[in-house]
N, C-alpha and C positions, 0 to 999 in steps of 0.2 A: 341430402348431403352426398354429393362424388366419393365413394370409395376410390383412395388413392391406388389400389392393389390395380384397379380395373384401367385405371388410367395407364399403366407399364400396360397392359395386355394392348390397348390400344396403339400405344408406342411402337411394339413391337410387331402388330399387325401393319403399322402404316410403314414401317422399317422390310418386313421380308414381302410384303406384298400377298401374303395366304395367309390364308389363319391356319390350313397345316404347317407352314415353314415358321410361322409363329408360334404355334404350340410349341413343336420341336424347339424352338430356343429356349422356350419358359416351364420346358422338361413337363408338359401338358401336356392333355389328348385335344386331338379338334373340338370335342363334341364341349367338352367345358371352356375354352377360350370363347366357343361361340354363343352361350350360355353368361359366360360374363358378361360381352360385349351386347348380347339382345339387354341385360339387365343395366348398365351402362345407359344405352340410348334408353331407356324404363325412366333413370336416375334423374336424365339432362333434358329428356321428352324430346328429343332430337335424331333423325336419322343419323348415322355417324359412318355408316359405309355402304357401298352399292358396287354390284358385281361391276370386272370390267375385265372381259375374256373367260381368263380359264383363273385370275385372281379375285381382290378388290381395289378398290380404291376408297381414300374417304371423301364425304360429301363435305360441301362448304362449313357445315356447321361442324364436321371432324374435324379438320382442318385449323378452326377456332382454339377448339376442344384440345387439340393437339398443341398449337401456342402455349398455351397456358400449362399444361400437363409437362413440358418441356421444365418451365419454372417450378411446378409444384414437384416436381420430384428430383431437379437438382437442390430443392430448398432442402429434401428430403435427405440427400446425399450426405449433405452438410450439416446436418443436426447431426446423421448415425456419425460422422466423421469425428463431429468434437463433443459427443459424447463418449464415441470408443477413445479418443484422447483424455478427458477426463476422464475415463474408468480407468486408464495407464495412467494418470497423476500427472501427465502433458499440458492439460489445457485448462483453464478458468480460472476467474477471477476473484480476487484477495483484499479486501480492505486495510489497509494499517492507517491507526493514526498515530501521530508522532509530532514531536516537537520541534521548533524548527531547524536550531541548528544539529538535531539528529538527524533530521532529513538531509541537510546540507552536508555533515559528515560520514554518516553510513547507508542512510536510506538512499539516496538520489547513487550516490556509485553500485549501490547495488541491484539496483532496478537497468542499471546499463549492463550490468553483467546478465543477468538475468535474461535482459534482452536476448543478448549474446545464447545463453547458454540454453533458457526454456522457451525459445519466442513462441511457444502458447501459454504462457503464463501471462496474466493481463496484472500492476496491479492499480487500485484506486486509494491514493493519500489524501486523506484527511489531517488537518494539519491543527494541532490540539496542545494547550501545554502540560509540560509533565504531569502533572495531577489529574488532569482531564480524560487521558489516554486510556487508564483503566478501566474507567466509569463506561468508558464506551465499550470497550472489550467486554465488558461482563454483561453487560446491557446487551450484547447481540449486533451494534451498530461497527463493530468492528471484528476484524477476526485476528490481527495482531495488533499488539500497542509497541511504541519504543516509548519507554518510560525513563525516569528516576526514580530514586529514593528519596520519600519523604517524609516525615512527619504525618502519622495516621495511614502510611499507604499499609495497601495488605502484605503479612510478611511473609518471608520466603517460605515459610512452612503451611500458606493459606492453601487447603484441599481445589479451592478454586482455577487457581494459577498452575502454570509450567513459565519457569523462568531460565530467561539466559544469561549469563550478565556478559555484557561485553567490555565497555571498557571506564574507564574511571580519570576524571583531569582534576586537575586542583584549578580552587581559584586564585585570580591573582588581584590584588588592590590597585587599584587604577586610580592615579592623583592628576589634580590639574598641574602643568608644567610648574608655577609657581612656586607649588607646598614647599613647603619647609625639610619634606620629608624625602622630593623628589628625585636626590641626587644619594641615597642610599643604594645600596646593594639588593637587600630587601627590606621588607617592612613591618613593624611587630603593630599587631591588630591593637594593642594598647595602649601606643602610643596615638592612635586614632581617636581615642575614646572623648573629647572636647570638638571635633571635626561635626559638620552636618553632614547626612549623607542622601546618597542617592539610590531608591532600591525599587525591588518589583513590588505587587501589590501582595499582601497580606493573602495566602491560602497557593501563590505560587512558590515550587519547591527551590528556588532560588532566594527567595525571601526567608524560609525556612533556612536555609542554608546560610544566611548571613546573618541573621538574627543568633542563632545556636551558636556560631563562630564569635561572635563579639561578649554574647554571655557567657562562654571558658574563657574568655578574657577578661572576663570583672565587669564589663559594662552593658549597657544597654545602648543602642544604635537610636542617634539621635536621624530619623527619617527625616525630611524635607521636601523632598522630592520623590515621585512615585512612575515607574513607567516599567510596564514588563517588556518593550524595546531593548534590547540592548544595546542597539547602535542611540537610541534619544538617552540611554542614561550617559554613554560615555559621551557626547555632544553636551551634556550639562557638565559633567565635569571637567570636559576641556572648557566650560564658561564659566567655570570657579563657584559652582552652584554647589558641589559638597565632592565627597570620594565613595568609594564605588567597590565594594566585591561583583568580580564578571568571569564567570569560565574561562579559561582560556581559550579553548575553542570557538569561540563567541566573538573573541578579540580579532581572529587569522581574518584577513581580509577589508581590515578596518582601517579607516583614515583616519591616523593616531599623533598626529603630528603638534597636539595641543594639549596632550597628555601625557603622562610617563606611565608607565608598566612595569609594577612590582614583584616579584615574588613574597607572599608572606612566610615569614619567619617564624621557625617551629615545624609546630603540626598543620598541613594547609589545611585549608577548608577542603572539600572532596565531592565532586558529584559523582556518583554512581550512575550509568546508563544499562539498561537492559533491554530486550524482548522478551515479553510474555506471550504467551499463547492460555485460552480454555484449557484445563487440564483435557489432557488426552487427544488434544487437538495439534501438538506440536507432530505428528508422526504424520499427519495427514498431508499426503501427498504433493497437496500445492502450497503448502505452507512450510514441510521442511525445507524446501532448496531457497526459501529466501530467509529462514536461518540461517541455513551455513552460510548464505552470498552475506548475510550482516555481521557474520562473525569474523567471516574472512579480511570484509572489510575493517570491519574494528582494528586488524592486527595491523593495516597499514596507515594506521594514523600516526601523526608524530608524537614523540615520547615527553616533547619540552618546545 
């Protein structure tokens, strides 16, 4: 194996042309520069220099030796570089997973600031629904989640977690243009209660969330339809297939033109969004600044 140490001594013998004016750079005495360099050519079995005058020069196979040593010590450069970056909290990579239209509201704006503000901060999204995000967090395959609240999730007080919460939308009841109920203002969840509906699948926290919502209404949610899509549920309900509890957030951007868009009446329904971190893992270095970049972004969502 090449000691890399020996390869700079050669660098800097083939750079001043003496292995005195080389020592002298590498704060050396002669006699151990030439000591490295006999034990170097030991290392490669290769001559690596040969007098020429009152200096040296290198021989072909230094010269080799030297290519490569070019590469292996700027490779060299560039590890101590981004790891003195990461020991100042600058550089390395982050896993979050998250949901999708959390990505699409806080995640994804914030990895452009981020850009902006840490460009050694790398991260990697994984793209997980609310329920799932934790699982992975505590499992080690993630180091931040953007979550919801759900039904069974861990509570704010679990030793495990550091939680943030950011921000909170109501849902709104989505009808086909048709209903009966369409041309309301809003819409009371109990007067739905004969309606088919259209929902996600049993164990996502959206499903939880409309199910608990039509139950403080007296009823039970007659399901028909099952998609954790948001864009395939409100598509079914623009096709008069049933009605539809959908975040709001979920709605920004959609081709709604087959549907009406409710507010419900009362107490909405509510998703909560958060970032968790490993307890004691929220301080560490490459994961505070894309808290605060999610927090900050949370504040500029809209309010309605």
């Amino acid at each position: 194996m090449i000691d890399p140490r020996r390869l700079r001594i050669l660098r800097a013998v083939a750079d001043h042309r003496t292995v005195t004016a080389a020592a002298a750079a590498l704060y050396l005495t002669p006699s151990a520069v030439s000591q490295q360099l006999a034990a170097l050519e030991q290392e490669t079995g290769h001559v690596l220099l040969t007098r020429s005058g009152r200096g040296v020069r290198l021989t072909a196979a230094g010269e080799i030796l030297l290519g490569h040593a070019h590469e292996v010590l700027a490779q060299l450069e560039r590890a101590e570089a981004e790891l003195a970056a990461y020991a100042g909290g600058a550089a390395g990579e982050v896993t979050v997973a998250a949901f999708a239209t959390g990505i699409a509201e806080v995640l994804a704006p914030a990895i452009a600031r981020l850009a902006r503000e840490h460009p050694g901060l790398r991260l990697r999204v994984r793209d997980a629904e609310g329920d799932q995000s934790l699982p992975l967090l505590l499992d080690g395959e993630a180091d931040l989640a953007l979550a919801v609240e759900y039904r069974g999730a861990p509570g704010a007080d679990d030793g495990r977690l550091s939680v943030l919460p950011l921000y909170a939308e109501p849902f709104d009841a989505v009808l086909p243009s048709g209903h009966p109920l369409a041309d309301l203002p809003e819409v009371s969840l109990a007067d739905l209660s004969d309606s088919d509906w259209v929902g996600q699948y049993p164990g996502n926290p959206c499903h939880d969330v409309t199910l608990l919502a039509c139950e403080l209404a007296g009823f039970q949610p007659r399901f028909v339809h099952s998609s954790d899509d948001f864009r395939a549920v409100t598509a079914l309900v623009g096709a008069g297939a049933g009605v539809a509890l959908v975040p709001r957030s979920a709605l920004r951007g959609m081709d709604l033109k087959e549907v009406q868009v409710r507010p419900v009446s009362g107490s909405a329904p509510t998703r909560r969004v958060f970032a968790a971190t490993r307890r004691g893992a929220e301080s560490h270095p490459l994961i505070a600044p894309i808290l605060a970049a999610l927090a900050e972004e949370a504040t500029r969502l809209p309010t309605h």
